[in-house]
C-alpha positions as CSV (number, residue, x, y, z in Angstrom):
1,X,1.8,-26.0,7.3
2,X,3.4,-29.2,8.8
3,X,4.8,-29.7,5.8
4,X,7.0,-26.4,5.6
5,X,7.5,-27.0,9.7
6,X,9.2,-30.7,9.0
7,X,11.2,-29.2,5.8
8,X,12.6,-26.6,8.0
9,X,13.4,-28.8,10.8
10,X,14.7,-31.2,8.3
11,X,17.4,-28.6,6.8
12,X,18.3,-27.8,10.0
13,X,16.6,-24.2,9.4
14,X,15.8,-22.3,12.5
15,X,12.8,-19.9,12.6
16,X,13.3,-16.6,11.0
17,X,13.7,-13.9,14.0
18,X,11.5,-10.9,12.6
19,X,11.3,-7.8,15.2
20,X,8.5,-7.7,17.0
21,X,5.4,-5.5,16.6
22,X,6.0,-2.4,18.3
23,X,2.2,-0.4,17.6
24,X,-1.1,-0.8,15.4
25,X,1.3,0.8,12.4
26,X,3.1,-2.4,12.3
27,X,0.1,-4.9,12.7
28,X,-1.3,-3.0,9.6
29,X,2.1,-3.2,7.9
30,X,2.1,-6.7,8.1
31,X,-1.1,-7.4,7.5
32,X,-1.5,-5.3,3.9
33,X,1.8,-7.0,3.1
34,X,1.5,-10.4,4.1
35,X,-2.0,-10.0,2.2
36,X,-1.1,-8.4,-0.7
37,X,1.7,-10.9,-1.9
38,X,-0.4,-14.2,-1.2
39,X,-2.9,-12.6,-2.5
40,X,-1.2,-11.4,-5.8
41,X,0.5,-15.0,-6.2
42,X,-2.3,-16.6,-5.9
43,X,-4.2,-14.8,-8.4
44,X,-1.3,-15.1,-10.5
45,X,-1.1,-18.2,-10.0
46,X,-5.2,-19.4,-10.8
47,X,-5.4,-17.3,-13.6
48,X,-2.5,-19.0,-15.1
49,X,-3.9,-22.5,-14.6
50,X,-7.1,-21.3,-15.3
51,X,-9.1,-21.8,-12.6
52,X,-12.6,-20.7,-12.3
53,X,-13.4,-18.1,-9.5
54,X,-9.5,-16.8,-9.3
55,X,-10.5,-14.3,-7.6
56,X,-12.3,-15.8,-5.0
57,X,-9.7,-18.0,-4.4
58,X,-7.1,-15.5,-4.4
59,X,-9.2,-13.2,-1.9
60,X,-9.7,-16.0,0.7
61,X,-6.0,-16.8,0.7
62,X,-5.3,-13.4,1.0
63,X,-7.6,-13.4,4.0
64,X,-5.5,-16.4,5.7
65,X,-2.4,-14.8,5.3
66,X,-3.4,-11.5,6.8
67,X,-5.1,-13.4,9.5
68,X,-2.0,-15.6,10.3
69,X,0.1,-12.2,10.1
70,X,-2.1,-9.3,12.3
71,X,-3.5,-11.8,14.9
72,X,0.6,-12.5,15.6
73,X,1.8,-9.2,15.0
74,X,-1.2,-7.9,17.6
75,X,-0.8,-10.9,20.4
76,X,3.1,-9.2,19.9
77,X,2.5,-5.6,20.3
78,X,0.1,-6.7,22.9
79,X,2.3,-9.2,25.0
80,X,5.6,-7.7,23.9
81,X,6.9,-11.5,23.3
82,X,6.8,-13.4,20.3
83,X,5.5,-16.9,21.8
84,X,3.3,-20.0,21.3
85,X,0.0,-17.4,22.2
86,X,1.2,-15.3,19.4
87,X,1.4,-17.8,16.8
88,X,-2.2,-19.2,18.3
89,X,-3.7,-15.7,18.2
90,X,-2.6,-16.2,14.5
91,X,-3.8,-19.2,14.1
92,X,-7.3,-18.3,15.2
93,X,-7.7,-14.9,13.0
94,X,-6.4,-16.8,10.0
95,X,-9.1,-19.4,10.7
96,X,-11.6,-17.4,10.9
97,X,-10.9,-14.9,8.2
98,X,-10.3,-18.0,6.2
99,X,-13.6,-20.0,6.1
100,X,-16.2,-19.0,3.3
101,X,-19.1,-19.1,5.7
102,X,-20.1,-17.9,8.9
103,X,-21.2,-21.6,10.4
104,X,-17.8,-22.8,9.1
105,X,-15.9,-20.1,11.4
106,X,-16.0,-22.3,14.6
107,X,-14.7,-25.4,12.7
108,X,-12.1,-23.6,10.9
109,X,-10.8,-21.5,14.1
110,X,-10.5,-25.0,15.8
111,X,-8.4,-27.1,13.3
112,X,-6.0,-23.8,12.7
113,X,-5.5,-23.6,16.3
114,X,-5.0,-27.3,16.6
115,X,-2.6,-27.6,13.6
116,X,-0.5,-24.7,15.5
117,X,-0.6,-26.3,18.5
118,X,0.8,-29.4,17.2
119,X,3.4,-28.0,15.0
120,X,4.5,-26.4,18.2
121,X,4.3,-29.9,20.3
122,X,6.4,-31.5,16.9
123,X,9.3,-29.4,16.2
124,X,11.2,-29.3,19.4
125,X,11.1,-32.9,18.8
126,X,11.8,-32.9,15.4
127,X,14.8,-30.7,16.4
128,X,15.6,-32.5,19.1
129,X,16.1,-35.9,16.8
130,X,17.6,-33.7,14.4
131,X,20.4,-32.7,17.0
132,X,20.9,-36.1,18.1
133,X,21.9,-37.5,14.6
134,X,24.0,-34.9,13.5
135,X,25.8,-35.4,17.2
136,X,25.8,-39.2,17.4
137,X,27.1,-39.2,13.5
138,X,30.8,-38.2,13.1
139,X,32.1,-36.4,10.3
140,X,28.4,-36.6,8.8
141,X,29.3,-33.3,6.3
142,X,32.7,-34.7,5.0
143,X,30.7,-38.1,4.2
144,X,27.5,-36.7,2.0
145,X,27.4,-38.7,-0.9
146,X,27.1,-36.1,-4.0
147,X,23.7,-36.4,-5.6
148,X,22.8,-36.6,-9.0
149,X,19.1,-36.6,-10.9
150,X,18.7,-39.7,-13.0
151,X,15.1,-39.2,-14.7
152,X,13.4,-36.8,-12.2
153,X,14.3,-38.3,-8.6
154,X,17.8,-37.7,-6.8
155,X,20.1,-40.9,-7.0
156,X,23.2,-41.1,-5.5
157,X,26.9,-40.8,-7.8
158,X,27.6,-44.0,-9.1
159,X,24.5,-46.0,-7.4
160,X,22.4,-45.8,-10.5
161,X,21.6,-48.4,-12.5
162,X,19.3,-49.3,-15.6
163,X,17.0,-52.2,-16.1
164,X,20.1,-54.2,-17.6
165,X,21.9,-53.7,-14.2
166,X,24.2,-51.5,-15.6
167,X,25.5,-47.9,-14.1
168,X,23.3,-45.2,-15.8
169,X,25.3,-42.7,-17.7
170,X,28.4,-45.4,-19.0
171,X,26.8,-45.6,-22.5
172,X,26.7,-49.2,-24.2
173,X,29.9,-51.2,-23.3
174,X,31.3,-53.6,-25.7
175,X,30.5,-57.2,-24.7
176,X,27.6,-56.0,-22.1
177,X,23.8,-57.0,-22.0
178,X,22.4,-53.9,-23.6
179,X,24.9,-54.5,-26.5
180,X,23.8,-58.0,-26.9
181,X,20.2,-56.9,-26.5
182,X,20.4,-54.6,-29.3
183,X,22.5,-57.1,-31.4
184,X,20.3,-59.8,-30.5
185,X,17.1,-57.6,-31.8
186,X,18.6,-56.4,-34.5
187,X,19.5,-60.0,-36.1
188,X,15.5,-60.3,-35.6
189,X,14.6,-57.4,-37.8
190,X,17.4,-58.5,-40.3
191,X,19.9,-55.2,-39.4
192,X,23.2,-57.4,-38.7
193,X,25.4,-56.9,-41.9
């Protein structure tokens, strides 16, 4: 969760504004569908890495998702708002619908609701930071370096280099280190005509 609330603030994202839950037909809307596709990708998803107990696992996530989603969507049909309660009210069904025992309920109601609440504390801040760079930096979008992968991780155009302290993606120069290297080993193994 904090994770996808920092990306999100990081990409400058705002929250997706869904309508609001307008009667019990849309709390159970939300809650078969939010459900139904956690639950089916998570199935999917342990029955392709071959998990034991799949189903299990797919049913309790299944359970957190249509937690998170009917204790919102009823806080909204209730309140008529889409606010911090609504998202707590989430928090607290998806909790408890969420932990595989009965003694864990308490525990697990109290660490969603605390991970809401300080998501909600974080990302007005996060935003807030956000803003201030973007305002503080001129021309920020017309100076974005263009990216490239090297290996698996994003380097920056023209940054990368290889062990040699040469720029990745040249090829072997004449007269550079690589070169040499590779003469210098192959005179070793007797492969210099």
């Amino acid at each position: 969760m904090l994770a996808i609330a920092f990306a999100t603030v990081a990409t400058g994202a705002s929250r997706t504004r869904l309508p609001l839950a307008s009667g019990p037909s849309d709390v159970v809307r939300q809650v078969v569908v939010s459900g139904g596709v956690v639950g089916t990708g998570s199935l999917l998803f342990n029955l392709a890495a071959g998990r034991p107990a799949a189903l299990r696992r797919a049913r309790r996530w299944a359970a957190v998702s249509a937690g998170f989603s009917g204790g919102r969507a009823t806080c909204q049909w209730v309140h008529k708002t889409d606010d911090v309660f609504a998202r707590l009210a989430g928090a607290c069904c998806a909790g408890a619908l969420g932990a595989p025992s009965l003694p864990q309920v308490p525990v697990r109601v109290l660490s969603f609701a605390a991970l809401t609440l300080l998501i909600e504390r974080l990302e007005p801040l996060a935003e807030g930071q956000l803003r201030s760079i973007q305002l503080s930096t001129p021309g920020i979008e017309e100076r974005r370096r263009p990216w490239r992968y090297v290996g698996n991780t994003p380097q920056a155009a023209g940054a990368a280099r290889n062990v040699f302290g040469e720029r990745v993606g040249e090829g072997v120069r004449p007269g550079s280190r690589l070169e040499r290297w590779i003469e210098s080993l192959n005179r070793e193994l007797g492969h210099v005509q």
